[in-house]
C-alpha positions in Angstrom: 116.0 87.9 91.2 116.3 85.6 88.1 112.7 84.0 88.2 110.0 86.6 88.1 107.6 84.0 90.2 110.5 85.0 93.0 109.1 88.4 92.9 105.8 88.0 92.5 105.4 85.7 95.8 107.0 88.6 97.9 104.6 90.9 96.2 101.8 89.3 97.1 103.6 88.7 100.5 103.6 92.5 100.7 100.2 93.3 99.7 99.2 90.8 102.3 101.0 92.4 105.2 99.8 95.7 104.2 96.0 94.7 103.9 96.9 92.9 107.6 98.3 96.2 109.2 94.8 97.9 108.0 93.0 95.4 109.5 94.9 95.1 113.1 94.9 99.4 113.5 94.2 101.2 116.3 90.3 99.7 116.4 91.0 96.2 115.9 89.1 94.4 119.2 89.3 90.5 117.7 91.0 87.7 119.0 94.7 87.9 120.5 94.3 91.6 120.8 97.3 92.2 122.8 99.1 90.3 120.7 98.1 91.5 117.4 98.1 95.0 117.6 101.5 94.8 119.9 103.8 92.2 118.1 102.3 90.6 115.1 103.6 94.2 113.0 106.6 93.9 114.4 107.1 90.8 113.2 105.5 90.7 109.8 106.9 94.7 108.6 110.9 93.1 109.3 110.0 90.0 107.8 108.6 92.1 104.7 111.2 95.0 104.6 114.1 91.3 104.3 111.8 90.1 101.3 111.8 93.5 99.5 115.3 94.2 99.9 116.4 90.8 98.2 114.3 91.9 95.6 116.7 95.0 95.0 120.3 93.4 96.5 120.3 90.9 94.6 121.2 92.6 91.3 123.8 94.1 92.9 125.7 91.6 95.6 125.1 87.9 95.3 122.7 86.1 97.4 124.1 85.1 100.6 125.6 89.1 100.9 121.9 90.3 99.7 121.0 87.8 102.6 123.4 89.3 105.3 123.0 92.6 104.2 119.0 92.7 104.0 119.2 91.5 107.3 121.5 93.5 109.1 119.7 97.3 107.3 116.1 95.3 108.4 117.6 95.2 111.9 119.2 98.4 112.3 116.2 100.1 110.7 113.8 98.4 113.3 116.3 99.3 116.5 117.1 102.8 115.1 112.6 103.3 115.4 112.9 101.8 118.9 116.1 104.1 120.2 114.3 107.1 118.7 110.9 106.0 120.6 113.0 105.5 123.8 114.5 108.8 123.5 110.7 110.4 123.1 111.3 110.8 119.4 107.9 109.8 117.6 108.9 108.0 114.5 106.6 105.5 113.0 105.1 104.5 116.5 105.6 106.3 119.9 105.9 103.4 122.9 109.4 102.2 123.3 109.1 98.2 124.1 112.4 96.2 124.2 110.2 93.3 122.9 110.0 95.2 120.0 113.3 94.4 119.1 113.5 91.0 119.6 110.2 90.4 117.2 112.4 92.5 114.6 114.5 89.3 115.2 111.8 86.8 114.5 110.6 88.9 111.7 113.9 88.7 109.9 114.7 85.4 111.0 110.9 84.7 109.0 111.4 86.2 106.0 115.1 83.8 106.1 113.0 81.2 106.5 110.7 81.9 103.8 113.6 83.4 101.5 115.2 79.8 102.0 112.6 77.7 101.7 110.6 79.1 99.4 112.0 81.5 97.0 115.2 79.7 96.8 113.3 76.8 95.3 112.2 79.2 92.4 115.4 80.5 91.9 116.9 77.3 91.1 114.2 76.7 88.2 115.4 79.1 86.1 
């Protein structure tokens, strides 16, 4: 990434996904529970694993094949978990949930959105 405020934003993205997923674990009883503890990871760890990946891609590829490529390893990551949890293989989680996979989707179709109209906007500063 050229502008270091590119980097820093998907930091602090990162940070606050992580504080997020120790807030919703296995005891969190708020609002949306179901929701929450079911999806909202599933949407927010794609989104974040896209961001973090542009971070490194794009030193190497330019941006719209960082872009493509961050999107298609976030994807394949998150539907590789979900095949293993179908087969009974417990890797990072244990319930196989086609939903799952489509909230992968949104995640990476998120962090897109964010990558686009966001950071693009401080890549073009410098």
């Amino acid at each position: 990434m050229k502008n270091k405020k590119s980097v820093y934003i998907i930091v602090a993205i990162s940070l606050f996904v992580g504080l997020l997923h120790f807030i919703i674990g296995p005891g969190y009883r708020g609002i949306f529970r179901d929701f929450m503890r079911g999806y909202l990871i599933d949407i927010l760890l794609p989104m974040n694993l896209f961001l973090l990946l542009q971070i490194s891609l794009r030193k190497y590829m330019a941006v719209k094949w960082a872009r493509i490529s961050g999107a298609i390893v976030t994807f394949f990551v998150g539907t590789t978990v979900e095949i293993l949890q179908f087969y009974k293989i417990e890797f990072l989680g244990r319930t196989f949930d086609p939903w799952d996979i489509v909230m992968y989707g949104i995640g990476i179709g998120l962090g897109a959105l964010i990558d686009l109209a966001i950071i693009e906007r401080f890549e073009r500063q410098e």
